[in-house]
C-alpha positions in Angstrom: 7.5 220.7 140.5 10.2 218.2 139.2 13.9 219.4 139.8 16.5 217.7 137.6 19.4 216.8 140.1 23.2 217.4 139.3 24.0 214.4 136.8 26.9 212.2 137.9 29.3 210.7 136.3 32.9 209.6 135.7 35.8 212.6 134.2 38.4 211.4 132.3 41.0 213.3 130.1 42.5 211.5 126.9 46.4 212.8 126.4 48.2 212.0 123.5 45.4 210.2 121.9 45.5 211.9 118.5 47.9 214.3 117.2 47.0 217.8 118.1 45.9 219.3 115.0 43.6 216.5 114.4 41.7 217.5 117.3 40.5 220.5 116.3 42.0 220.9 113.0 40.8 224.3 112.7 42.6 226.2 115.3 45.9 225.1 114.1 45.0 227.0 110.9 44.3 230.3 112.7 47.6 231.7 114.3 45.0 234.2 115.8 44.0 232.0 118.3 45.9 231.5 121.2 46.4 228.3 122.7 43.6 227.8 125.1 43.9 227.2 129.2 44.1 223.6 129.4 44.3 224.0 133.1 40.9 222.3 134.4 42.3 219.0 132.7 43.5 216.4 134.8 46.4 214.2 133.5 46.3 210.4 133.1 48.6 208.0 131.9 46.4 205.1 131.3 42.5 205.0 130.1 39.8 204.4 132.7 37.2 202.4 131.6 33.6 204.7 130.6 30.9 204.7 132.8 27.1 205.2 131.7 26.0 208.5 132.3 23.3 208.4 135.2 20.9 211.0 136.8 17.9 211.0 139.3 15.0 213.0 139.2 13.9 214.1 142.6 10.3 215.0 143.3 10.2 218.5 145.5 7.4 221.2 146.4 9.8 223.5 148.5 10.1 227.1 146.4 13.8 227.8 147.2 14.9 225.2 145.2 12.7 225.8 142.3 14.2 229.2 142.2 17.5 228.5 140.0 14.8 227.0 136.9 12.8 230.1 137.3 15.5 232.2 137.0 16.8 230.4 133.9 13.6 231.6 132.0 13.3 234.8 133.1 16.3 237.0 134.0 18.8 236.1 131.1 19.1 239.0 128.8 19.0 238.4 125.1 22.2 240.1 122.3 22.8 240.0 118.9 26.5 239.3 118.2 28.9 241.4 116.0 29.7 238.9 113.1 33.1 238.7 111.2 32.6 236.3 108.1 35.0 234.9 105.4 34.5 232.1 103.0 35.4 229.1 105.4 34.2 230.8 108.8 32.0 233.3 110.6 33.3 234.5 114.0 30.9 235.7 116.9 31.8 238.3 119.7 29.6 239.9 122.8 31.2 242.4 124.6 29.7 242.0 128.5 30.0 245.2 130.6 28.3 243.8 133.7 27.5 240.6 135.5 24.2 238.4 134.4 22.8 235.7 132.2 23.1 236.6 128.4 21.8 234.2 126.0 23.1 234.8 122.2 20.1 235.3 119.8 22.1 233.3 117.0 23.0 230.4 118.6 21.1 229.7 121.7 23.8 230.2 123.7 23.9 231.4 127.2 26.6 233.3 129.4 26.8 233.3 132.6 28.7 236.6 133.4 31.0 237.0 136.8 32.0 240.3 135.1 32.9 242.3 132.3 34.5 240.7 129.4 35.0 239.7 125.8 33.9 236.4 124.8 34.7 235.1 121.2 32.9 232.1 119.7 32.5 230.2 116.9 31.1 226.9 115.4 34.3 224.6 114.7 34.1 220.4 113.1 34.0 217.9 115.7 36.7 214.8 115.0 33.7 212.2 115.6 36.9 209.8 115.4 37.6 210.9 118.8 34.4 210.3 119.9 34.0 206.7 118.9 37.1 206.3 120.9 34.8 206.8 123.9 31.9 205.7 122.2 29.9 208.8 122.4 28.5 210.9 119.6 27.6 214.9 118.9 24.6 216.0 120.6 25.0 219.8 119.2 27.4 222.1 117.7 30.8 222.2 118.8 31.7 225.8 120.0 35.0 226.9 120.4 34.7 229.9 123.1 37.4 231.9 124.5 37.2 235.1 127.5 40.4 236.1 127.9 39.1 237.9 131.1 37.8 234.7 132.5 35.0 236.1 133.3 32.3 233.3 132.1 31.6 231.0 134.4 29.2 229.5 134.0 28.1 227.7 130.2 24.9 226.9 128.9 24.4 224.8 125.5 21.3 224.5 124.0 20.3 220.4 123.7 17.1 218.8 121.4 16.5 216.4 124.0 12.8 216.1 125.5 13.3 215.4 129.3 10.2 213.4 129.8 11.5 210.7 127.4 14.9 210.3 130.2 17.1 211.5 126.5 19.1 213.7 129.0 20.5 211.2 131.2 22.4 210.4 128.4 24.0 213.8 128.1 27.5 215.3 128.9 29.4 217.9 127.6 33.4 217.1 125.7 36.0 220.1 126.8 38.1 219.5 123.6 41.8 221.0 123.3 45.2 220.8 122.1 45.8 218.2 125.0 42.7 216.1 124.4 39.5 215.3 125.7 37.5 215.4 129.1 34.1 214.9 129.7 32.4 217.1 131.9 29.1 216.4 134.2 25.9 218.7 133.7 26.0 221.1 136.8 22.3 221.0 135.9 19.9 220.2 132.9 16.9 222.5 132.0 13.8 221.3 129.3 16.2 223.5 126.9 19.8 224.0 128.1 23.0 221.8 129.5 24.7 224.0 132.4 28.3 223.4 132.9 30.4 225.2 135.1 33.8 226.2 133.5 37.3 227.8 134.1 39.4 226.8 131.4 38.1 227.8 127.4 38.6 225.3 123.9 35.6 224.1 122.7 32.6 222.9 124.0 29.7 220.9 122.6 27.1 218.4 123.8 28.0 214.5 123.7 25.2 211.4 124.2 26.6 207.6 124.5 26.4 205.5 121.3 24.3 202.7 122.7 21.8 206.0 124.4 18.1 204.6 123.2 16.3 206.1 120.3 14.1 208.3 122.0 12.0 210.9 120.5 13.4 214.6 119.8 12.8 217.6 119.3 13.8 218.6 115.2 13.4 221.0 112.6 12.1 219.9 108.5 14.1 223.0 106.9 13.4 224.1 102.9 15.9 225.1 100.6 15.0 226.1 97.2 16.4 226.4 93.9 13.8 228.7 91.6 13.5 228.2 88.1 15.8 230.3 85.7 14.9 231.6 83.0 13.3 230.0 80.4 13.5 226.4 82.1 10.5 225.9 84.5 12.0 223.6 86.8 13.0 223.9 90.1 14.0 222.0 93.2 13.2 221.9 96.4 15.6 220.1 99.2 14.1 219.3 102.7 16.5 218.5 105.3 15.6 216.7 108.6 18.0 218.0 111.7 18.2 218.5 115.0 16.8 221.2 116.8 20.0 222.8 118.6 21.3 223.2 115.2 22.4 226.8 114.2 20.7 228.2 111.3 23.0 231.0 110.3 25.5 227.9 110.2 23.3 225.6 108.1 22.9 228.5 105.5 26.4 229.4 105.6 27.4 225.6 104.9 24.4 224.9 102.3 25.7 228.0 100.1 29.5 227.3 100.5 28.5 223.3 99.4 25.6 224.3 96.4 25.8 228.1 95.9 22.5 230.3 95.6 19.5 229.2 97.1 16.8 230.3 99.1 15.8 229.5 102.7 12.2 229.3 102.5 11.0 230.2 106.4 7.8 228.1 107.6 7.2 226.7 110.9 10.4 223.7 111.1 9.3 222.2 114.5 8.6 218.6 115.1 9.5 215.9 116.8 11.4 212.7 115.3 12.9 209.6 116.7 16.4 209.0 115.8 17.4 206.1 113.3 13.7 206.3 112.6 12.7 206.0 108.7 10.5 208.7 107.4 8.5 209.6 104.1 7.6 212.5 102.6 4.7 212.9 100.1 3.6 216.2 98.4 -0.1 217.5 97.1 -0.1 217.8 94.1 1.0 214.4 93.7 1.6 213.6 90.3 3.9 212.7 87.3 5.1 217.1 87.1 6.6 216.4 91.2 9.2 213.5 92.1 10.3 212.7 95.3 13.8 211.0 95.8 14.5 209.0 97.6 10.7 207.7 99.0 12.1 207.6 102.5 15.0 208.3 104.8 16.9 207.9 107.9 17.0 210.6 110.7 20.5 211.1 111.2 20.2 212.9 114.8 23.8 213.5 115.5 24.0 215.4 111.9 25.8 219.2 112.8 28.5 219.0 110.5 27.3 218.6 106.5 23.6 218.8 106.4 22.6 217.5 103.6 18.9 216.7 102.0 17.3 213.9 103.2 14.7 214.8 100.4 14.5 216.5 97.0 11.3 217.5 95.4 11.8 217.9 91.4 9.0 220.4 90.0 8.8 220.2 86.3 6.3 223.1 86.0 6.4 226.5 88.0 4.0 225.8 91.0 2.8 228.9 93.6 2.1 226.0 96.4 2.7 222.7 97.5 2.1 221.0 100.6 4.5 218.4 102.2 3.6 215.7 104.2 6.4 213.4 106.6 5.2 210.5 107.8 6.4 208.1 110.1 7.0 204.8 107.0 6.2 202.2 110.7 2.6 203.9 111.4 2.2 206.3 108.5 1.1 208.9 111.2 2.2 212.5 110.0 4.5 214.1 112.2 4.9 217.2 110.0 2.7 218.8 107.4 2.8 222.2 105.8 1.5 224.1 102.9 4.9 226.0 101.5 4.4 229.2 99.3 7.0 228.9 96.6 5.8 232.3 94.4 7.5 234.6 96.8 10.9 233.2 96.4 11.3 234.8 92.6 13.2 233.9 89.9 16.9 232.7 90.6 19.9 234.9 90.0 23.3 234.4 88.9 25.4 236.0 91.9 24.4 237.7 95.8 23.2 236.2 98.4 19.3 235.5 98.7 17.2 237.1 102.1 13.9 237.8 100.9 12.5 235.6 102.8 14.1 237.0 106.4 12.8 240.3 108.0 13.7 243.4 107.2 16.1 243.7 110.2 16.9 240.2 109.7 18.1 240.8 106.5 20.3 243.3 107.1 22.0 241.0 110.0 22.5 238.4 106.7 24.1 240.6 104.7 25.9 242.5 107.5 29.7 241.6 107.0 29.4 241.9 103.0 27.8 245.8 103.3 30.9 246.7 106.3 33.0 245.0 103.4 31.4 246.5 100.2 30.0 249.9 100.9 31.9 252.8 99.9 32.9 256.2 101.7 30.9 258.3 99.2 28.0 255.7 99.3 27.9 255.8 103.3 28.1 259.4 103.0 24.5 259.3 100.8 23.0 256.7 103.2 23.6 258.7 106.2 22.4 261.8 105.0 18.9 259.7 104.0 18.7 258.4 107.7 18.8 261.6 109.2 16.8 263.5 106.8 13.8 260.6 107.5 14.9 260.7 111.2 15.7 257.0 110.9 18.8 258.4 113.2 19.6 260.8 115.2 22.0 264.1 115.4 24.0 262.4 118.3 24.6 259.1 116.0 25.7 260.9 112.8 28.1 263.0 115.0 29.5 259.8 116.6 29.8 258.4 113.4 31.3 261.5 111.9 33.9 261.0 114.5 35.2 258.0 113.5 38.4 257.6 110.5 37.5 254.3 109.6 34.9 253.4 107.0 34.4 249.9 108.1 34.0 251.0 112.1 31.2 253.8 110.3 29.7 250.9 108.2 28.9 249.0 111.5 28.0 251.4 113.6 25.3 252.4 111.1 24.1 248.9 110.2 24.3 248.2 114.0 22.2 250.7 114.9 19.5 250.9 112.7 18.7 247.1 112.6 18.1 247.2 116.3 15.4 249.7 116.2 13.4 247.1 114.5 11.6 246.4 110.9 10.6 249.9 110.0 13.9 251.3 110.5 15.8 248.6 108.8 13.3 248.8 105.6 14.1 252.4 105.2 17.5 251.8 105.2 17.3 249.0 102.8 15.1 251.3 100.4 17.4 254.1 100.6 20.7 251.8 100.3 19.2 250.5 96.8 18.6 253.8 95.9 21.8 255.0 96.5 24.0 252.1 95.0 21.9 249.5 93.1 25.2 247.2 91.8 25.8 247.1 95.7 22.7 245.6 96.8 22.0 243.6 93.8 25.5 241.3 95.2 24.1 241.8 98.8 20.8 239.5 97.4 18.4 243.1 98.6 16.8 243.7 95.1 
């Protein structure tokens, strides 16, 4: 069994590079965030010079040290988030009651617990100026994480690196905050995960040197379609080629705040793609009704901020299907091919958020923060009184939600509850939501 050992490599902190806002311009803007414990950062006056991120892979048959790895995979425990959204941001929050490993079923991430506590997260730019300084570049998302009980200790960030290919030697991890920059060395890396240990909180994202070799990684080809609307037939399809570790609730969130309504049409993303690498896409039918622009296209791998197309397919005429085809433009080997139903994804509307496409459960986690916002007392009132006629809920949930004052705390605990007892569940409530206030769910995108 091969064991990656500890990476080494040099820490440095940055003080006074840029201003403080510039570094994470976001937080600055939120007088609700408190200025984070910049305690595990050690002060320099003057710059040491970088060092190339090194590791060594040692070869080992004994079982107690394969233990950690196996334990990675199988005694984390998964959670869904609660989810505050505005225009500009969406906020995550797990509420730990005991110790353990807890992995975040929106963003990859995992916990390690010492404890109880309240952990509060979100997906914030990075300041790639900052980077170049130090001649490194994203690797993944940078989180900005905050326990005011201390209590995680233990960080693992989900990389698109394949470990066979030596991509991970490459890696580290930037502590980011109001005081600058350090970079920190993986306690350990996993085929999936960076694990940092950590005291202080900021943010926190993956980093690879600029001048790391293009090796191949893992990606996702995600669809984004604009139907046709009534009476013009055409429609477009944008493909974009990212990195795996992306977050898709963020790429959605980003792609509708940038173009407005479309629809996230779900297939199987996965591939693999080398960085800086140009790629083609071709479609079937292939013919003057379909246009591809551009013919090929870069993969940008460091891409976690804007995600835009690398494609767009034109379709002049309504089409049920089309296959796609990405091919590498140096061997014209196809590294990603799939036949994409576009009849599902209806007709386009003029306002609401689109989740056909999601599961029923899944769709009420999209529009989750617009029904807590939207519904009305009397409405809830209705809904409730549907769920526990059909026995979608039970006598001890209405009376705790009876209990409550507020209409948003009811509004949660009812979507809450009912989308974790699966797709069944979550499709009666949808039916009997629609029934009850049809303007409402046609501007939550569920009819």
């Amino acid at each position: 069994m091969e064991i990656e050992a500890p990476v080494t490599a040099v820490n440095y902190s940055v003080t006074n590079t840029l201003p403080a806002h510039s570094l994470l311009q976001i937080f600055s803007s939120d007088p609700g965030w408190s200025r984070r414990d910049s305690s595990c950062l050690p002060r320099s006056s003057s710059m040491p010079s970088l060092s190339q991120i090194t590791s060594e892979k040692i070869k080992t048959l004994t079982r107690a040290e394969s233990l950690p790895d196996m334990l990675l995979k199988t005694s984390f425990e998964e959670f869904t988030p609660d989810i505050t959204a505005d225009e500009s941001d969406e906020t995550y929050r797990f509420q730990c009651s005991c110790p353990g490993l807890y992995q975040c079923s929106v963003t990859g991430l995992v916990f390690h617990m010492e404890g109880e506590g309240d952990v509060v997260y979100r997906i914030v730019p990075w300041t790639r100026r900052l980077l170049a300084q130090h001649h490194k570049k994203p690797a993944g998302p940078l989180f900005d994480i905050k326990c005011l009980q201390q209590s995680v200790c233990q960080l693992h960030l989900p990389h698109c690196e394949i470990r066979s290919t030596g991509g991970c030697d490459f890696l580290s991890v930037a502590h980011v905050n109001d005081e600058g920059i350090e970079f920190i060395s993986p306690h350990r890396i996993t085929e999936t995960h960076v694990i940092i240990n950590i005291t202080g909180f900021s943010g926190f994202g993956i980093v690879k040197d600029e001048d790391s070799p293009p090796d191949l990684v893992r990606a996702l080809v995600l669809l984004f379609y604009r139907p046709p609307a009534d009476p013009d037939p055409e429609s477009l399809l944008n493909v974009l080629l990212l990195p795996r570790n992306v977050v898709l609730r963020d790429v959605q969130r980003i792609r509708k705040k940038l173009v407005g309504d479309e629809n996230y049409i779900e297939t199987s993303p996965h591939c693999k793609l080398h960085p800086n690498q140009e790629y083609s896409l071709s479609t079937c039918p292939e013919d003057n009704s379909v246009l591809v622009q551009p013919t090929e296209a870069e993969f940008d791998c460091d891409n976690y901020d804007n995600f835009f197309p690398s494609f767009q397919v034109s379709l002049e005429t309504i089409m049920k299907h089309i296959n796609l085809f990405l091919r590498d433009t140096n061997s014209s080997h196809s590294v990603w091919e799939r036949r994409v139903c576009l009849s599902s994804t209806g007709v386009r509307r003029s306002c609401g958020p689109s989740s056909v496409n999601l599961r029923p459960n899944d769709r009420l986690l999209e529009i989750r923060s617009s029904f807590i916002d939207g519904i009305s007392g009397p409405v809830l009132k209705s809904l409730l009184d549907k769920l526990l006629e059909k026995k979608v809920m039970a006598d001890s949930e209405r009376e705790s939600v009876d209990s409550m004052k507020n209409t948003r705390d009811k509004a949660r605990f009812v979507i809450d509850t009912v989308r974790k007892k699966g797709e069944a569940a979550s499709s009666e409530m949808i039916e009997f939501l629609c029934e009850a206030d049809p303007f409402l769910c046609e501007h939550l995108g569920l009819i």
